[in-house]
N, CA and C atoms as an extended XYZ file, in Angstrom:
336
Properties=species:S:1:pos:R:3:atomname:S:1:resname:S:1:resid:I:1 pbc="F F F"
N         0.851       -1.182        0.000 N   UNK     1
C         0.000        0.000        0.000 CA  UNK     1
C         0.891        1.236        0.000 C   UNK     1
N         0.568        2.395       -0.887 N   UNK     2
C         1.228        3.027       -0.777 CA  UNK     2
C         0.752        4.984       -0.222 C   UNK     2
N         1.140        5.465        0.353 N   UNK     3
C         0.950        6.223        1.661 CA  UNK     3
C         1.474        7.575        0.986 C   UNK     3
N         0.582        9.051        1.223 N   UNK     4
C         0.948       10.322        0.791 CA  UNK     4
C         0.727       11.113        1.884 C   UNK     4
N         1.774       12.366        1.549 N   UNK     5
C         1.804       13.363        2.347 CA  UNK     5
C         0.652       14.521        2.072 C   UNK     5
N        -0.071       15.076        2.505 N   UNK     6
C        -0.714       16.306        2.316 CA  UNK     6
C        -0.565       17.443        3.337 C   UNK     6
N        -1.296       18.924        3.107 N   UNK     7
C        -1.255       19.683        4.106 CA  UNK     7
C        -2.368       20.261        4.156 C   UNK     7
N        -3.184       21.026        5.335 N   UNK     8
C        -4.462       21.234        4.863 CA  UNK     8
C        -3.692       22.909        5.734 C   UNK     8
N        -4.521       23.749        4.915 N   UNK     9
C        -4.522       25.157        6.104 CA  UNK     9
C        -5.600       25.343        7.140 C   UNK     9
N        -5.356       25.899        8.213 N   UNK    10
C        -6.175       25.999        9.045 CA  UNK    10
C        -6.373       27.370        9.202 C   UNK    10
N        -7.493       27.386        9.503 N   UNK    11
C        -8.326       28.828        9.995 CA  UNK    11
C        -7.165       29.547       11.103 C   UNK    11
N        -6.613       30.790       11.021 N   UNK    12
C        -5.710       31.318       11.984 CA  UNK    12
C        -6.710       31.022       13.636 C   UNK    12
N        -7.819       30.955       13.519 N   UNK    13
C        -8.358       31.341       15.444 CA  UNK    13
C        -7.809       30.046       16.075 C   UNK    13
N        -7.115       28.921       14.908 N   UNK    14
C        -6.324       28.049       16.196 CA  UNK    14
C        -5.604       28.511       16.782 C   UNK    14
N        -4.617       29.323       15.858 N   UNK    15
C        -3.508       30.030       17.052 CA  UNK    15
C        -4.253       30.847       18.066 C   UNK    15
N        -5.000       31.671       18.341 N   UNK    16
C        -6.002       31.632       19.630 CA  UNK    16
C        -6.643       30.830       20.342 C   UNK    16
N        -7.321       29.968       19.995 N   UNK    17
C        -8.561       29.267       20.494 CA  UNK    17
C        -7.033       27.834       21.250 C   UNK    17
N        -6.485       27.441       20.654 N   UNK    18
C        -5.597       26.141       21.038 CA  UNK    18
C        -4.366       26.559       21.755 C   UNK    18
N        -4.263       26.624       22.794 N   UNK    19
C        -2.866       26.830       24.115 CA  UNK    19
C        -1.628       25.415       23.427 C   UNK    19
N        -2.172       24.561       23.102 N   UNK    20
C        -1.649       23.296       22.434 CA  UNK    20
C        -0.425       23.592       21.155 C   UNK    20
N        -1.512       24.422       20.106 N   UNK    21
C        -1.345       24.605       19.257 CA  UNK    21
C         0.029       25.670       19.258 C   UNK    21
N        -0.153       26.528       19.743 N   UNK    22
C         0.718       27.857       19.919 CA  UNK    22
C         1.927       27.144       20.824 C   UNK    22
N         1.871       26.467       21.789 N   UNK    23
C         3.117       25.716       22.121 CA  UNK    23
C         3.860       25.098       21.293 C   UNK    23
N         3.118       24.635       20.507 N   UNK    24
C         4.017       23.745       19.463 CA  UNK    24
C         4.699       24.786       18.894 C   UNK    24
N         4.493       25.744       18.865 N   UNK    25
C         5.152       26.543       17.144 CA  UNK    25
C         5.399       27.623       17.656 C   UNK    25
N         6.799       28.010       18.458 N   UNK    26
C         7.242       29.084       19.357 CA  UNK    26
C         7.934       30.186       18.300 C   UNK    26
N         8.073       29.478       17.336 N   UNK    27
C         8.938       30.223       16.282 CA  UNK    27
C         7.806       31.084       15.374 C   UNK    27
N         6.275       30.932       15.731 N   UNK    28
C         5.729       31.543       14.894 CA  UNK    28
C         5.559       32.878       14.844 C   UNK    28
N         5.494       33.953       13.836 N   UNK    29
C         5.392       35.463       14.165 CA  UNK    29
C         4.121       35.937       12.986 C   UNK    29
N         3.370       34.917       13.133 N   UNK    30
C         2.051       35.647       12.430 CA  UNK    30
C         1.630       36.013       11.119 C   UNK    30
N         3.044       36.027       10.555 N   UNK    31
C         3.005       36.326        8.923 CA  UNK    31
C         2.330       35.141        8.132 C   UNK    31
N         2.890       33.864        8.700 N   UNK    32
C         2.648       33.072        7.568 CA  UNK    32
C         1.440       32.500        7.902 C   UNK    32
N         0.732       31.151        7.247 N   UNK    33
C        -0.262       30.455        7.824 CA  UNK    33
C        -0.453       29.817        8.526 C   UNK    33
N        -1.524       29.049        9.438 N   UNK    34
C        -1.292       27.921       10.224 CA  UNK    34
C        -2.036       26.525        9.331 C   UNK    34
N        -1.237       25.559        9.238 N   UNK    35
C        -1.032       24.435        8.787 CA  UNK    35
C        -1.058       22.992        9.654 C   UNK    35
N        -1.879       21.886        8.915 N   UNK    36
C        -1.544       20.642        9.534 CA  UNK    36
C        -0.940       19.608        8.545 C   UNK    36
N         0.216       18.941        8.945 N   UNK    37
C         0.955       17.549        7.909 CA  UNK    37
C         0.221       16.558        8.116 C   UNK    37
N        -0.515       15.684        7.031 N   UNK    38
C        -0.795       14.683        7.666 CA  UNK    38
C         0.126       13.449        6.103 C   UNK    38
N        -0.601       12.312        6.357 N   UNK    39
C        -0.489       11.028        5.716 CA  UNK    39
C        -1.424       10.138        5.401 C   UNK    39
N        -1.591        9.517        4.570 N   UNK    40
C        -2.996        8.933        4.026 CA  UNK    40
C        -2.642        8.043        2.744 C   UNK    40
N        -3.117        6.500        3.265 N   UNK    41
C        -3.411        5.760        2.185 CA  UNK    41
C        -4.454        5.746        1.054 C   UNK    41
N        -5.113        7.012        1.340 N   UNK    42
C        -5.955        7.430        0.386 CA  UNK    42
C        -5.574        8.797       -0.041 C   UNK    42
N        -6.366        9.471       -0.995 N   UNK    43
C        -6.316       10.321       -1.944 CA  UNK    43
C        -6.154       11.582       -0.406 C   UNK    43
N        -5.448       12.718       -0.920 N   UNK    44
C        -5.457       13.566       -0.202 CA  UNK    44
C        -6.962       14.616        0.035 C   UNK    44
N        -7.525       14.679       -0.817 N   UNK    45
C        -8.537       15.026       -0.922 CA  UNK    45
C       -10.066       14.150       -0.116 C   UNK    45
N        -9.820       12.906       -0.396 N   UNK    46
C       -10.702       11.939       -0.012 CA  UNK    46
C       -10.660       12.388        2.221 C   UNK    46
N        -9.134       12.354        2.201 N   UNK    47
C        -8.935       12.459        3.478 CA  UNK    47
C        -9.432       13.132        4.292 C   UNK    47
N        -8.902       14.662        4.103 N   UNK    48
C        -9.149       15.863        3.976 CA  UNK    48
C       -11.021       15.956        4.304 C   UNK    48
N       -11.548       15.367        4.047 N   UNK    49
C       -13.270       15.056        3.606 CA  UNK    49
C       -13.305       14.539        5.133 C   UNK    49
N       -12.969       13.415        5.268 N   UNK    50
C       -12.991       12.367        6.657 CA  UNK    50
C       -12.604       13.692        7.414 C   UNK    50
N       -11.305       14.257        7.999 N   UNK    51
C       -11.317       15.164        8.801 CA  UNK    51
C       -12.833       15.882        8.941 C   UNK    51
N       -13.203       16.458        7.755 N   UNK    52
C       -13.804       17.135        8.462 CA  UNK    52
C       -15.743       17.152        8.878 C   UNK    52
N       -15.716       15.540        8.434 N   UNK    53
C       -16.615       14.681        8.874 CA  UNK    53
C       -16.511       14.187       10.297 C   UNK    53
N       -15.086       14.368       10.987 N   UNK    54
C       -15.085       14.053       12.392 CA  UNK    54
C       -15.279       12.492       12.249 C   UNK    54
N       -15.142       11.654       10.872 N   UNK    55
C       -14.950       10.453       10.734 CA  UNK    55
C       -14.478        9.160       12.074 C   UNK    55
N       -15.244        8.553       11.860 N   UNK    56
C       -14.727        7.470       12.600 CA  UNK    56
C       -14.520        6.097       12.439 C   UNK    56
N       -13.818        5.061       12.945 N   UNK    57
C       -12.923        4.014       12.195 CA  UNK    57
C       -14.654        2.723       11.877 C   UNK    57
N       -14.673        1.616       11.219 N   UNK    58
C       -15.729        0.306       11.686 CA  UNK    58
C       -15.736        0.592       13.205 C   UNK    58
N       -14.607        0.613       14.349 N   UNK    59
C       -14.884       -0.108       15.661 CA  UNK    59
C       -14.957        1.379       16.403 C   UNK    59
N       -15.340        2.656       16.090 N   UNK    60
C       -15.829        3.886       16.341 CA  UNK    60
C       -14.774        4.241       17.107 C   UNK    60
N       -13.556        4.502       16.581 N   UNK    61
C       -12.473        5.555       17.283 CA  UNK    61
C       -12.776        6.451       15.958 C   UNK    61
N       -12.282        7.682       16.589 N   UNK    62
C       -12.143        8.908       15.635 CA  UNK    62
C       -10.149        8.815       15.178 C   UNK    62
N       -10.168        8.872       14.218 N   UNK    63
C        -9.576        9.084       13.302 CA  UNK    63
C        -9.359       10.231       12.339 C   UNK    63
N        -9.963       11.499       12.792 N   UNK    64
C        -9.735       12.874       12.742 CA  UNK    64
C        -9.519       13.411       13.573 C   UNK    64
N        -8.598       14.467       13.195 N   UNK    65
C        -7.676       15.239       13.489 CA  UNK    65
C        -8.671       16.572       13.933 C   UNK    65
N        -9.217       16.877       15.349 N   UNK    66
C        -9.811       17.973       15.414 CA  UNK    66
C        -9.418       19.224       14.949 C   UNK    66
N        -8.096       19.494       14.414 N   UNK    67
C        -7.405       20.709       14.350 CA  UNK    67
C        -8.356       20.836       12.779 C   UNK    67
N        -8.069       19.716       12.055 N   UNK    68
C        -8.697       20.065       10.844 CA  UNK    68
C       -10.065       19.894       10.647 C   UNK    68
N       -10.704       18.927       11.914 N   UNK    69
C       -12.112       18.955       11.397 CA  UNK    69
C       -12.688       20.681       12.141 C   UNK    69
N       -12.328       21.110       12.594 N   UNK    70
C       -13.030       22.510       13.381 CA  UNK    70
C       -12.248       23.502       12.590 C   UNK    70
N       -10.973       23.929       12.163 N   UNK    71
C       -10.505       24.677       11.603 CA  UNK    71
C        -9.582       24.522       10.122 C   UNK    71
N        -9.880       23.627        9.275 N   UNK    72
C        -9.287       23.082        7.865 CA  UNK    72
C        -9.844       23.924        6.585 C   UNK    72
N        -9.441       25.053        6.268 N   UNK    73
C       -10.280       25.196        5.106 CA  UNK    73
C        -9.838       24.641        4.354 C   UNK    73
N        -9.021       24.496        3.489 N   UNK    74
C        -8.582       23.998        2.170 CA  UNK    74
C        -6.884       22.909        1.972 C   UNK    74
N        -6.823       22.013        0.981 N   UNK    75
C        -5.917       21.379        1.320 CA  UNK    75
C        -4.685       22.670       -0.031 C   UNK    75
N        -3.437       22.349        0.308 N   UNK    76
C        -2.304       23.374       -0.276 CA  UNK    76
C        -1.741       22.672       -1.008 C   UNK    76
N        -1.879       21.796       -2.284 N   UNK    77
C        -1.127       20.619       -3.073 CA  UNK    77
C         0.012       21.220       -3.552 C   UNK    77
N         0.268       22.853       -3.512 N   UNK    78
C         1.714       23.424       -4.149 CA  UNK    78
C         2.845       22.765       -2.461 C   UNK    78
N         2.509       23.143       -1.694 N   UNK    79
C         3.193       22.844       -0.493 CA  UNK    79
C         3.641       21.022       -0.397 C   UNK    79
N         3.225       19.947       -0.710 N   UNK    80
C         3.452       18.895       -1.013 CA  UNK    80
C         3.451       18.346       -2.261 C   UNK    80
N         2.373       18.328       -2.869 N   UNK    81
C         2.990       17.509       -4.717 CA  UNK    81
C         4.533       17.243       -5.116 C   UNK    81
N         5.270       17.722       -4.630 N   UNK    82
C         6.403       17.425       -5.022 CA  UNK    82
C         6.801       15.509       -4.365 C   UNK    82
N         6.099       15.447       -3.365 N   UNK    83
C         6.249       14.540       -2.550 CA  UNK    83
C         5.153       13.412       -2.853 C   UNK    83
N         6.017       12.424       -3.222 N   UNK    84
C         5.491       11.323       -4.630 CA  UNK    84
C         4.708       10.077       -3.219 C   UNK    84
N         4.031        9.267       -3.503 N   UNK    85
C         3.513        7.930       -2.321 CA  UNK    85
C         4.527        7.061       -1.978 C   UNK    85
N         4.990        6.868       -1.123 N   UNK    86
C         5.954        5.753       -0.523 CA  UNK    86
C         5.023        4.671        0.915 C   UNK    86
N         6.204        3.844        0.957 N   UNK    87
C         5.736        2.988        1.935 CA  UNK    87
C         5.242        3.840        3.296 C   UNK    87
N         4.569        2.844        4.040 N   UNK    88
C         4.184        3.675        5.285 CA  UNK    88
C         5.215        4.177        6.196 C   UNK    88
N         6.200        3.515        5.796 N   UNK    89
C         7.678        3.925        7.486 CA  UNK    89
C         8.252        5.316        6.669 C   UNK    89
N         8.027        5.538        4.791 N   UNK    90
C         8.807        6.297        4.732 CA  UNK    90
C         8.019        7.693        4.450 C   UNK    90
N         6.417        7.418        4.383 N   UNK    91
C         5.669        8.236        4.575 CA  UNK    91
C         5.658        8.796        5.937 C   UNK    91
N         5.901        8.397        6.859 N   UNK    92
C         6.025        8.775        8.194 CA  UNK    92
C         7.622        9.377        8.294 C   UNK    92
N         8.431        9.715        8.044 N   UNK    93
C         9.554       10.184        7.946 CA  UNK    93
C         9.492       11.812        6.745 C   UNK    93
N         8.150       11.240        5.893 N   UNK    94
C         8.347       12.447        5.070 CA  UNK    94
C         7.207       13.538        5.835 C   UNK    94
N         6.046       13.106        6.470 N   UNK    95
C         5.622       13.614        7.208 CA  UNK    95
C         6.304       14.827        7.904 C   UNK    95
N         7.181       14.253        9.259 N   UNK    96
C         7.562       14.973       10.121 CA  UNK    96
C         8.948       15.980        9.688 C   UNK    96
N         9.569       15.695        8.418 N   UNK    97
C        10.630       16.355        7.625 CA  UNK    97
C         9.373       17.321        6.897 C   UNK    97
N         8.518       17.227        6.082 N   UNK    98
C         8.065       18.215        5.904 CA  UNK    98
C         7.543       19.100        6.668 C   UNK    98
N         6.781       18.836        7.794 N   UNK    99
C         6.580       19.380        8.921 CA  UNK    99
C         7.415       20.476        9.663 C   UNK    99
N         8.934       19.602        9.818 N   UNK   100
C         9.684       20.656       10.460 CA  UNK   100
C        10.388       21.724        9.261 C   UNK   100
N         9.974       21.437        8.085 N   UNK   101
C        10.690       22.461        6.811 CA  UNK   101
C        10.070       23.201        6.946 C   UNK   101
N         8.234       23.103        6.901 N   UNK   102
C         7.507       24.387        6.605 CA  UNK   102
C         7.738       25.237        8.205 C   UNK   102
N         7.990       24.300        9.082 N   UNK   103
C         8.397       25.374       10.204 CA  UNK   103
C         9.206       26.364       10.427 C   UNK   103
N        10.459       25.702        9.605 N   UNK   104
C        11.465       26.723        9.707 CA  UNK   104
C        11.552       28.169        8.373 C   UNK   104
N        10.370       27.836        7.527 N   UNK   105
C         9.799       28.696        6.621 CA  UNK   105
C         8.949       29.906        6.831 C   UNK   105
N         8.597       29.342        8.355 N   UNK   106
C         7.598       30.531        9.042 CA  UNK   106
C         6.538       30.350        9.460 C   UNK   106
N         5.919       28.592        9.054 N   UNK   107
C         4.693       28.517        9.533 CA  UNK   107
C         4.077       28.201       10.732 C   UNK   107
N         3.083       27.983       11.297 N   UNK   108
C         2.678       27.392       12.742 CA  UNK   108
C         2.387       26.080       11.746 C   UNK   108
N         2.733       25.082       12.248 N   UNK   109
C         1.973       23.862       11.844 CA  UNK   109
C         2.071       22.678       12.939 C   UNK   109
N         1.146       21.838       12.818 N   UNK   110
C         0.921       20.874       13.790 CA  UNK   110
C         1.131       19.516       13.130 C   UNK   110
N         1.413       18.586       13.291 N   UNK   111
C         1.386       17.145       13.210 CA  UNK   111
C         1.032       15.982       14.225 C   UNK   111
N         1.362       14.563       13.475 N   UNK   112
C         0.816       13.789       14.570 CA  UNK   112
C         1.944       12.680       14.398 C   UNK   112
């Protein structure tokens, strides 16, 4: 199976509304956007949908990401497309490397 990176933007009132959120991302100064990395054996778009359905698994765990189901407007395919489907260990490595790139670019972003 093979596993993609996406990013969705989030509504700025996380950086207000989430004490969580704003911890994570000390480096942020407001200019840029706030962002979430995720990963998905499905279509980025398809995903993206589930977030913000507040989706939940057959055995009813949630499997969304509240950051994006309450604050996700749109997914950013210029910010990832470059980043082709790989296995799951190396989708999880491209995850948290993209994650900490767009950080040091300026953004608030969150992961999991």
């Amino acid at each position: 199976m093979k596993y993609s990176v996406y990013v969705v933007e989030l509504d700025k009132k996380v950086w207000t509304d989430r004490k969580k959120f704003r911890d994570a991302n000390p480096q942020f100064r407001g200019v840029k956007e706030c962002l979430y990395v995720g990963m998905t054996s499905h279509s980025p778009r398809e995903r993206f949908l589930k977030h913000k359905q507040g989706y939940r698994s057959k055995k009813g765990y949630k499997i969304s990401s509240s950051y994006v189901e309450k604050y996700g407007k749109f997914l950013r395919p210029s910010l990832y497309n470059e980043y082709k489907p790989h296995s799951k260990k190396e989708a999880m490595q491209m995850e948290q490397e993209l994650a900490q790139e767009l950080k040091k670019k300026g953004y608030a972003v969150w992961w999991n």
